[in-house]
C-alpha positions as a Markdown table, in Angstrom:
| # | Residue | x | y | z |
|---|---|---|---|---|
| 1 | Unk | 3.4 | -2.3 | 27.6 |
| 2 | Unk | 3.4 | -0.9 | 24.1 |
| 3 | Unk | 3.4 | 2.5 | 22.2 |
| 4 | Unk | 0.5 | 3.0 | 19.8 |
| 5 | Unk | 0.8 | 6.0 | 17.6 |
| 6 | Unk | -2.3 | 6.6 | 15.3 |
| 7 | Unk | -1.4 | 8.4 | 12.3 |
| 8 | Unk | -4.2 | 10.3 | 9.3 |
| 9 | Unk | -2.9 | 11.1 | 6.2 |
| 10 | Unk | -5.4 | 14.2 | 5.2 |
| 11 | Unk | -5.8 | 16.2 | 2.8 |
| 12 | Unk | -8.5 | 19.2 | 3.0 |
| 13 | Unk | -10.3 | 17.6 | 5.8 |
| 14 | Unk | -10.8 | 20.2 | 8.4 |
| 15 | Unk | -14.9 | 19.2 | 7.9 |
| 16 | Unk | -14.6 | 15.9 | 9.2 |
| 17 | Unk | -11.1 | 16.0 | 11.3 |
| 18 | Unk | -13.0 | 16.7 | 14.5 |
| 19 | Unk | -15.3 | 14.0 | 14.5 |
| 20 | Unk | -12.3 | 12.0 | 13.8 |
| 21 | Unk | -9.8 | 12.8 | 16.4 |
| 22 | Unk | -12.6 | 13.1 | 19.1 |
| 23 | Unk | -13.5 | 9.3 | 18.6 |
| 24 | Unk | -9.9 | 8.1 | 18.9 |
| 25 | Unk | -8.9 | 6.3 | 21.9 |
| 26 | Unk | -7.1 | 8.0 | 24.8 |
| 27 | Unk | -6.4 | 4.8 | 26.9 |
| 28 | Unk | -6.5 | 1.0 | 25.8 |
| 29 | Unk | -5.5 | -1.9 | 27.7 |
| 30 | Unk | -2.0 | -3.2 | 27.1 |
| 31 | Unk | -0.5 | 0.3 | 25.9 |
| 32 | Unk | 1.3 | 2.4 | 27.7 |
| 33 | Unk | 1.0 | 5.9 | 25.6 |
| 34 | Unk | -1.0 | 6.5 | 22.8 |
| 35 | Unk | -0.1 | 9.6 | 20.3 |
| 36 | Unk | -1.9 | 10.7 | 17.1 |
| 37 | Unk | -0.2 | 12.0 | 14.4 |
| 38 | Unk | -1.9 | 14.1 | 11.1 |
| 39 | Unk | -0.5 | 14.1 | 7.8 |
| 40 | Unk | -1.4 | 17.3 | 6.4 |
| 41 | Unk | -0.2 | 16.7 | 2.7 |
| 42 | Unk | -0.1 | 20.3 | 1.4 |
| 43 | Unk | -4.2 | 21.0 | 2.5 |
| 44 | Unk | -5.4 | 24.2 | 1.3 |
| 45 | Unk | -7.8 | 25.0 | 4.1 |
| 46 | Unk | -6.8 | 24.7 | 8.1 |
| 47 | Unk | -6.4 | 20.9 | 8.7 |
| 48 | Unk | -3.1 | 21.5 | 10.3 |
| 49 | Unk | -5.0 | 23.6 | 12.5 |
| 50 | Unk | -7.9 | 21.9 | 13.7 |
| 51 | Unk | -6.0 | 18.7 | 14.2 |
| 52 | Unk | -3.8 | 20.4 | 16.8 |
| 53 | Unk | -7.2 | 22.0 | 18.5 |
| 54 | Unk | -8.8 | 18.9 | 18.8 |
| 55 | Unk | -6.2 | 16.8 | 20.2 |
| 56 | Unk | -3.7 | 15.7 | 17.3 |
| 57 | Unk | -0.3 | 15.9 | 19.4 |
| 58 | Unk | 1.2 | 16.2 | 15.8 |
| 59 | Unk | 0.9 | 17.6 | 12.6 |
| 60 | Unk | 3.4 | 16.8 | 9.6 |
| 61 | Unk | 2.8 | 18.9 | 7.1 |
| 62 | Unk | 4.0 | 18.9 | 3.4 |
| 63 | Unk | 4.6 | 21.7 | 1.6 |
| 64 | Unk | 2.9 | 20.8 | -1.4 |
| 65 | Unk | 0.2 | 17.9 | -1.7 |
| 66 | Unk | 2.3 | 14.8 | -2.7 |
| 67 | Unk | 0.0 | 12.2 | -3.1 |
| 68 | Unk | -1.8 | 9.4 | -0.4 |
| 69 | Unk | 1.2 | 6.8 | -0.5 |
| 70 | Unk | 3.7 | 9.7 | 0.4 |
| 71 | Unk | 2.0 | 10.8 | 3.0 |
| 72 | Unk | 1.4 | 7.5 | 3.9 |
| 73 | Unk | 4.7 | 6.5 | 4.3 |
| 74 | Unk | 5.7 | 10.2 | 6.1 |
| 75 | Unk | 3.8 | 9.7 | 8.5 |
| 76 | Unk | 5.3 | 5.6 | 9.1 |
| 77 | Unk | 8.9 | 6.7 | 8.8 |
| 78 | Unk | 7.9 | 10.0 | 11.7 |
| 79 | Unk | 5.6 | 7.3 | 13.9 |
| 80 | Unk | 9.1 | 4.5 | 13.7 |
| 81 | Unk | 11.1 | 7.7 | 14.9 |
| 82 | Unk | 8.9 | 8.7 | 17.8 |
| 83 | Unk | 9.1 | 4.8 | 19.3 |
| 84 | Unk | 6.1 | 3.5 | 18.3 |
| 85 | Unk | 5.7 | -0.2 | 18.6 |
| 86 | Unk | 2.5 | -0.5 | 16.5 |
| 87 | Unk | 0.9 | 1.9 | 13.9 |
| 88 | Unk | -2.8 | 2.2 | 13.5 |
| 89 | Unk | -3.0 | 3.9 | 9.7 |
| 90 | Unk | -7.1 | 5.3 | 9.7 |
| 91 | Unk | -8.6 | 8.0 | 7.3 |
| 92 | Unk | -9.3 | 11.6 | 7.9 |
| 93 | Unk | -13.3 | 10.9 | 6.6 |
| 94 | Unk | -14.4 | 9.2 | 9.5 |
| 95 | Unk | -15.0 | 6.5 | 7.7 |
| 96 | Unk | -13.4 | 3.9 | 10.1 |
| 97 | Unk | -15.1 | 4.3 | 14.3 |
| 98 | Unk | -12.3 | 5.2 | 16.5 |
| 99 | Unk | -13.9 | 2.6 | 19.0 |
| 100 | Unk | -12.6 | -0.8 | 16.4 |
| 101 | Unk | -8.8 | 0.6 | 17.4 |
| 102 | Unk | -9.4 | -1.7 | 20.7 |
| 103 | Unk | -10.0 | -4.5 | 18.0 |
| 104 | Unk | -7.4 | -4.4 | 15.5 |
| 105 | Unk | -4.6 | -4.2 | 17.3 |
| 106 | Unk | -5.7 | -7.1 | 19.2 |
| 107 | Unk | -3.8 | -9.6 | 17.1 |
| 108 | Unk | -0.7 | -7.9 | 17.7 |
| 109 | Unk | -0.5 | -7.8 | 21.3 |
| 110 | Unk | -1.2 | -11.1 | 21.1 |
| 111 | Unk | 2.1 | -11.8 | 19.3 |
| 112 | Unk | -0.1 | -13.3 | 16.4 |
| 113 | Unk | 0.2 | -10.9 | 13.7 |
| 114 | Unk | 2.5 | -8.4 | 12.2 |
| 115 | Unk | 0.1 | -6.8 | 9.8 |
| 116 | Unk | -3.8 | -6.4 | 10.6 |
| 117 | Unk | -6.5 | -5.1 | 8.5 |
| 118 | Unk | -9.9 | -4.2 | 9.0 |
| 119 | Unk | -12.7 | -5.7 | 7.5 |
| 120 | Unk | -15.3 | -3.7 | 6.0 |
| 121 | Unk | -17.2 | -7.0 | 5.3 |
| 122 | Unk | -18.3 | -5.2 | 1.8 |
| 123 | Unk | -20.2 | -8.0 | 1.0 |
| 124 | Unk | -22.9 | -7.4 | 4.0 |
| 125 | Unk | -21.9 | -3.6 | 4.4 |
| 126 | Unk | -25.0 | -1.5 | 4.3 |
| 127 | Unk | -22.9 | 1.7 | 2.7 |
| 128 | Unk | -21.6 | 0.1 | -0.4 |
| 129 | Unk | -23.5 | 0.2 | -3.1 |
| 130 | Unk | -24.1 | -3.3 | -4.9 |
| 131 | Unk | -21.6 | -2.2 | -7.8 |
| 132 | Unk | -18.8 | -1.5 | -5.1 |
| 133 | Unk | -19.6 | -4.6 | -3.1 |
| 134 | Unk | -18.9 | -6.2 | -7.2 |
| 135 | Unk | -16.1 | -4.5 | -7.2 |
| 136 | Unk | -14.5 | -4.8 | -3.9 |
| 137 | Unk | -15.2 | -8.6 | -3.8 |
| 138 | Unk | -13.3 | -8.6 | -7.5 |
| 139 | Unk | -10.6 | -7.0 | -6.4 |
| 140 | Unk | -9.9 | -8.2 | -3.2 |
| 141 | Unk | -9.4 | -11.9 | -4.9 |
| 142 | Unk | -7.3 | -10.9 | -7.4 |
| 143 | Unk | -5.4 | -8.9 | -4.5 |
| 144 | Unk | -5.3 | -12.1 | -2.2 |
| 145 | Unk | -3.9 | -13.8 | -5.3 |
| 146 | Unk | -1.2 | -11.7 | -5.9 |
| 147 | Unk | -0.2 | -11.7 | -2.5 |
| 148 | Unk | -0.4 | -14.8 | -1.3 |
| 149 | Unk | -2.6 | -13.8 | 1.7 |
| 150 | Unk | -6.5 | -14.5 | 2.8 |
| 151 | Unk | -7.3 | -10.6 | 3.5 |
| 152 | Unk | -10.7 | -10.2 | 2.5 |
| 153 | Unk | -10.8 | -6.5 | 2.5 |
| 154 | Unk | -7.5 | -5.7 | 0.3 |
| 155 | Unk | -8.3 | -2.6 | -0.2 |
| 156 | Unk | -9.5 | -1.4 | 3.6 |
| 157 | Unk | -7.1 | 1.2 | 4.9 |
| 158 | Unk | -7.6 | 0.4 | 8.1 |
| 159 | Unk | -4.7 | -0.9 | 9.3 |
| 160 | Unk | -2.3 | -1.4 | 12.2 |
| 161 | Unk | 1.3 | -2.4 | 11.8 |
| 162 | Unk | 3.5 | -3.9 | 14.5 |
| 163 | Unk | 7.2 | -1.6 | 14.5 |
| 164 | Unk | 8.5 | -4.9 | 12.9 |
| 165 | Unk | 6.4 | -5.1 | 10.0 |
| 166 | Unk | 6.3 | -1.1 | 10.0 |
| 167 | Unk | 10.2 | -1.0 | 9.5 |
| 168 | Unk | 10.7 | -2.1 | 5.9 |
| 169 | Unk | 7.4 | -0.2 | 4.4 |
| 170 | Unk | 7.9 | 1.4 | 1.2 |
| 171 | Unk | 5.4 | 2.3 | -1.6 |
| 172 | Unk | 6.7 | 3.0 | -5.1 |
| 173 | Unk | 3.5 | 4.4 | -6.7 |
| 174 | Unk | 2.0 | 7.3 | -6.2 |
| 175 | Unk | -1.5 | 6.7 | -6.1 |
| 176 | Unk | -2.0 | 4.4 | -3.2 |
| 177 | Unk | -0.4 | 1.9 | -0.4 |
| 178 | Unk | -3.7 | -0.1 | 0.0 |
| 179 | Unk | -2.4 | -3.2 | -2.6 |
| 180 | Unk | 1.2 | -2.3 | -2.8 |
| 181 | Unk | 1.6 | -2.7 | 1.2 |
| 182 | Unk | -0.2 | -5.8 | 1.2 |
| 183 | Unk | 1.8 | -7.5 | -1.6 |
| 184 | Unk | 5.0 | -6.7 | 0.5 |
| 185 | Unk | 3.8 | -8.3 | 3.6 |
| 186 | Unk | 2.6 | -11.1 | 1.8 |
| 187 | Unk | 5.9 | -11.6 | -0.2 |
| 188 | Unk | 8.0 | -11.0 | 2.8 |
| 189 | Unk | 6.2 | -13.9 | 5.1 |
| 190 | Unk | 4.7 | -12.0 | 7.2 |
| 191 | Unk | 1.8 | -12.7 | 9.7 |
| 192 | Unk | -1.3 | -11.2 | 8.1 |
| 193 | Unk | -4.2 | -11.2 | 9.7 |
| 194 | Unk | -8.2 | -9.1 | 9.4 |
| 195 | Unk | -10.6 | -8.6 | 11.6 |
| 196 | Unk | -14.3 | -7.6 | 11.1 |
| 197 | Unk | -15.4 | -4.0 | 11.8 |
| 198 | Unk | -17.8 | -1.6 | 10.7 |
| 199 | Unk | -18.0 | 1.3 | 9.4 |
| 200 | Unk | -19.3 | 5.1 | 9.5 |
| 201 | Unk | -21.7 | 5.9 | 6.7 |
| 202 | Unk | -20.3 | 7.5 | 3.8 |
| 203 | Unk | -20.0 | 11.6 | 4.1 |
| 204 | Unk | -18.3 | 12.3 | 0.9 |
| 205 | Unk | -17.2 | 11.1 | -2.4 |
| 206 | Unk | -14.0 | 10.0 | -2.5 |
| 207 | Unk | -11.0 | 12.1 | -3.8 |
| 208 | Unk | -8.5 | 9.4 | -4.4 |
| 209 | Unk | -10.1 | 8.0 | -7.7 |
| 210 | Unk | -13.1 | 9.5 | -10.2 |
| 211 | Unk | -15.2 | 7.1 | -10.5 |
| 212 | Unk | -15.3 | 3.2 | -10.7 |
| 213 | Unk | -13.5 | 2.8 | -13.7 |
| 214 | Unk | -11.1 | 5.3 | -13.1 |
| 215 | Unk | -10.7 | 3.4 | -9.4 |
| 216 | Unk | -10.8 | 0.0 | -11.8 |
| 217 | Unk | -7.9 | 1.6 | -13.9 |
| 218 | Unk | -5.7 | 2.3 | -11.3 |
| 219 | Unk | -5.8 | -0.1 | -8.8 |
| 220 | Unk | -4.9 | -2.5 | -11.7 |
| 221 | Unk | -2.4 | -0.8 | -12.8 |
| 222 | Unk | -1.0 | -1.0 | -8.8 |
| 223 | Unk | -1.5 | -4.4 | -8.6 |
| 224 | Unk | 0.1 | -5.0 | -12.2 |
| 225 | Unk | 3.4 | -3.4 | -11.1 |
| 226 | Unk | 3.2 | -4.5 | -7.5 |
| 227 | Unk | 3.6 | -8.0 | -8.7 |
| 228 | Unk | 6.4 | -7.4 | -11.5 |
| 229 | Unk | 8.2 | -5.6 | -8.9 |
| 230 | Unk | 8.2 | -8.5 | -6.4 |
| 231 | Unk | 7.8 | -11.6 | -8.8 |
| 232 | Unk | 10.3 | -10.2 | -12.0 |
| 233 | Unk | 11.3 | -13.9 | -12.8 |
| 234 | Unk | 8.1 | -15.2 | -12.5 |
| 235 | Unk | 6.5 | -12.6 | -14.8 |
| 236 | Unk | 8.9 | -12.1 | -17.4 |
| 237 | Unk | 10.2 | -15.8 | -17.6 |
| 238 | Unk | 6.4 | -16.7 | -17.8 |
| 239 | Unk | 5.4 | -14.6 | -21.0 |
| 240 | Unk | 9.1 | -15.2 | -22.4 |
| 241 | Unk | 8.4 | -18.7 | -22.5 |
| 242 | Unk | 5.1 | -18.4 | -24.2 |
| 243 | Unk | 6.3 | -16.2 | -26.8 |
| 244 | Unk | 9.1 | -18.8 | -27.1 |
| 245 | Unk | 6.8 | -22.0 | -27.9 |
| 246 | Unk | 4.7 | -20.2 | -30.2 |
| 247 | Unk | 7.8 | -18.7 | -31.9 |
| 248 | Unk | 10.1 | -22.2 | -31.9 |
| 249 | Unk | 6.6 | -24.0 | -33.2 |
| 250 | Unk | 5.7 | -21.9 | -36.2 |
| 251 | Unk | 9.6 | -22.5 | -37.2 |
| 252 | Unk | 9.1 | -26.1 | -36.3 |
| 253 | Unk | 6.1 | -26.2 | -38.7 |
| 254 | Unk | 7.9 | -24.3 | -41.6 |
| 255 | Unk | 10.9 | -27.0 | -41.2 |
| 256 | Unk | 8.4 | -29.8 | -41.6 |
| 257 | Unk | 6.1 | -28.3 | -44.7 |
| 258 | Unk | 9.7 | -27.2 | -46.0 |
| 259 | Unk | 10.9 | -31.4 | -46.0 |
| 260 | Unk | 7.1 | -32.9 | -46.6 |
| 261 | Unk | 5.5 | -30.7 | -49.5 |
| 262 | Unk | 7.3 | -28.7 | -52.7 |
| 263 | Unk | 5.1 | -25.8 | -51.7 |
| 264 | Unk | 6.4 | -25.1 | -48.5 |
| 265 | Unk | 7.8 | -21.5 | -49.8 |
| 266 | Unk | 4.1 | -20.0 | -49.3 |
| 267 | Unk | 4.4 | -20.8 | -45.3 |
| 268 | Unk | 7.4 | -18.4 | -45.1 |
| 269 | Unk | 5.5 | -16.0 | -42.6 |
| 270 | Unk | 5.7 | -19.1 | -40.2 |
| 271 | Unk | 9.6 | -17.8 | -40.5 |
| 272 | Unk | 9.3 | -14.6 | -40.0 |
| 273 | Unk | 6.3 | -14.7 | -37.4 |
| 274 | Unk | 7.9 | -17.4 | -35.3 |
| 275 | Unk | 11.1 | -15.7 | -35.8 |
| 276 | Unk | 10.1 | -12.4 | -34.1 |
| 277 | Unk | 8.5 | -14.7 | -31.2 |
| 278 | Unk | 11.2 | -16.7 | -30.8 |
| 279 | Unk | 13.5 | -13.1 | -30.5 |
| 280 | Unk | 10.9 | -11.7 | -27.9 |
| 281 | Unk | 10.6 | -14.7 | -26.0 |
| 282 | Unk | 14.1 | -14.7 | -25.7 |
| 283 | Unk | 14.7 | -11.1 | -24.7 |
| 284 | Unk | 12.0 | -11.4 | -22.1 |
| 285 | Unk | 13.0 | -14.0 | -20.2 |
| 286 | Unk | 16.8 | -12.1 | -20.6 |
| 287 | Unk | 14.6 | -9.2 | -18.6 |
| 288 | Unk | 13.0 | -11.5 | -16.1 |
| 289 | Unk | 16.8 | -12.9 | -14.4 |
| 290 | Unk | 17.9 | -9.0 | -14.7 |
| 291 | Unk | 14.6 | -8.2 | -12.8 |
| 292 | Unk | 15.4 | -10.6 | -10.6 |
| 293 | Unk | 19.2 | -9.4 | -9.8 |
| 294 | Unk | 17.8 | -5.7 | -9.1 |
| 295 | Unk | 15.1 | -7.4 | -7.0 |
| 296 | Unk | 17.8 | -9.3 | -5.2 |
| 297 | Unk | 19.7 | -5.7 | -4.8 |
| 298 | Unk | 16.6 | -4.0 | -3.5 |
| 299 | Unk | 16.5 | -6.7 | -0.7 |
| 300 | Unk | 19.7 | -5.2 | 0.4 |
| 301 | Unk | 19.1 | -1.3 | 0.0 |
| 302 | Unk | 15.7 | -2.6 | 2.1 |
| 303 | Unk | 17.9 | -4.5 | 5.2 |
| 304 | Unk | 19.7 | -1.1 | 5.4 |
| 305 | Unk | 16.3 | 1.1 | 5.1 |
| 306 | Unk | 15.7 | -1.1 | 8.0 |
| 307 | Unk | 18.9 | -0.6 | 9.9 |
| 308 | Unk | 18.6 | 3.1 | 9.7 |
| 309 | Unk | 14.9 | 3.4 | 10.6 |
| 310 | Unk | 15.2 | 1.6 | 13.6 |
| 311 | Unk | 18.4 | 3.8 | 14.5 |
| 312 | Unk | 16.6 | 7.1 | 14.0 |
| 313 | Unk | 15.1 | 7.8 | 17.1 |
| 314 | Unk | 13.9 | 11.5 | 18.2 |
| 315 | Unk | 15.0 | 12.2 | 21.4 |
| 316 | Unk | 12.9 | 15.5 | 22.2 |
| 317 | Unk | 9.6 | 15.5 | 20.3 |
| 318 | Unk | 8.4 | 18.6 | 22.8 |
| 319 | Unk | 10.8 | 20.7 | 20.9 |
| 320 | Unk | 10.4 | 18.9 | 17.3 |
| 321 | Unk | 10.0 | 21.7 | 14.7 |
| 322 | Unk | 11.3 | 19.8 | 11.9 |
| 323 | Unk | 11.3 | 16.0 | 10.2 |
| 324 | Unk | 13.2 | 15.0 | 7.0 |
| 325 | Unk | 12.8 | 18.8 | 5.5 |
| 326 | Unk | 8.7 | 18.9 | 6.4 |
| 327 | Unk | 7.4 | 21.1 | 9.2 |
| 328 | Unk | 6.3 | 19.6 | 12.4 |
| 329 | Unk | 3.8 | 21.2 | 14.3 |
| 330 | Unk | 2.2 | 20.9 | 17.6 |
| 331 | Unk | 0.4 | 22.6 | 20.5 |
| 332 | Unk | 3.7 | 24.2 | 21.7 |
| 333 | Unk | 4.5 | 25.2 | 18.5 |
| 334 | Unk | 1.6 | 25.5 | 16.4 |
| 335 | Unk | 0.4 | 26.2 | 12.9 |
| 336 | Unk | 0.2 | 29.3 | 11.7 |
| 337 | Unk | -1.1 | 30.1 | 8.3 |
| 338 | Unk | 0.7 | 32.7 | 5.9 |
């Protein structure tokens, strides 16, 4: 028997909160407790307390809005400490039917997957658009790529997370933990799997990005850094060694014209051309092996990120007012706005 915690990140969502937390399951087979968990992250209007009137049993709150991936990760370090043995990550637009929970954490359970990740099937999904079925079908490949995983849905943030593969979760940018996530459960070796679901029709524009291109820009740049970050040899040593064959055969061409012809003095910007490749090349792939000793060092400050998850364990959550400096909240002790 296992403990499921559902966790929301929100932000502002009071409007569709209800719908939300009144679709969740109570009661599945093969869990023993469920709990739900909202990450108000610094909302403006009473999320914190309509999630506690319509069943959240808590609500994190940040003091200032700090961005998706922190509250995000708030809410997977505060689900590790309550006991959970699997985390089901949904959105606080209702965009994801509370009913699929059964679903996704079916793989789990089963003992055949640490990571799980609902399918939105954009390809046949009625509520994309054809330019974000483009899109999502783009970016998902270069996604599955980069990760060395077959999720077809990359970006889907519907997502459960077995207390193993929940552990060692950290997300260095700030915009989202969509790509980033996925890159370190594929990097790591873990079991991946997806399962089909569908969805709610769209209520609301979304708030994380404006725009395609802006959502284009970004997610890029995410998946850019997500793979430096894990793959720093790989990268670095990969352009330095391009920059260093073009550089070493301009100066190979200048030696030759130099021995062969009595005009070779007019090729002299092979020198300096192939010179300043040759230089970059070099430095580069200098980068790549020190990007790969801080990788091998973040490894280590990750085994003991581990270590001291899995030790912190709350021991009365009825009389929890407080988590790593943000407030808790709950029914016993509930929100109340200044």
């Amino acid at each position: 028997m296992k403990k499921l915690i559902i966790q929301i990140p929100a932000y502002n969502e009071a409007e569709t909160l209800p719908e939300v937390l009144d679709d969740l399951p109570r009661h599945l087979e093969g869990i023993e407790s469920i709990q739900i968990i909202v990450i108000d992250d610094g909302s403006t209007d009473n999320t914190a307390q309509v999630a506690l009137e319509h069943g959240a049993d808590f609500v994190l709150r940040h003091r200032n809005n700090l961005g998706l991936s922190r509250a995000f990760i708030s809410g997977i370090q505060f689900a590790l400490a309550l006991g959970a043995d699997i985390i089901v990550n949904t959105d606080a637009d209702h965009q994801y039917p509370g009913n699929e929970i059964e679903r996704l954490i079916q793989p789990i359970l089963a003992g055949n997957a640490d990571v799980v990740i609902g399918d939105r099937q954009p390809q046949h999904n009625r509520n994309f658009s054809p330019w974000k079925r483009f899109l999502e079908k783009l970016g998902s490949a270069i996604a599955r790529k980069v990760s060395d995983s077959d999720v077809p849905d990359a970006v889907s943030g519907f997502r459960a997370y077995s207390r193993y593969a929940a552990l060692p979760l950290q997300v260095y940018n700030p915009y989202s933990y969509t790509l980033e996530t996925l890159v370190q459960a594929g990097k790591s070796r873990m079991k991946i799997a997806h399962v089909p679901i569908q969805t709610n029709p769209q209520q609301r524009e979304s708030r994380l990005h404006r725009g395609s291109f802006d959502f284009i820009w970004r997610q890029s740049g995410v998946i850019i850094r997500s793979y430096v970050l894990y793959q720093p040899l790989r990268t670095f040593v990969s352009i330095g060694m391009l920059f260093l064959v073009l550089g070493l055969a301009l100066l190979i061409r200048f030696l030759v014209l130099y021995f062969t012809i009595d005009t070779a003095g007019r090729f002299l910007q092979s020198v300096s051309i192939g010179g300043t490749l040759t230089i970059a090349g070099i430095i580069l792939i200098i980068i790549g092996f020190i990007g790969d000793s801080i990788r091998a060092n973040r490894q280590i400050s990750e085994e003991l990120l581990v270590k001291m998850r899995n030790a912190a364990k709350i021991t009365d959550p009825d009389n929890l007012t407080e988590f790593e400096g943000h407030p808790i909240y709950t029914r016993k002790h509930p929100y109340m706005p200044s």
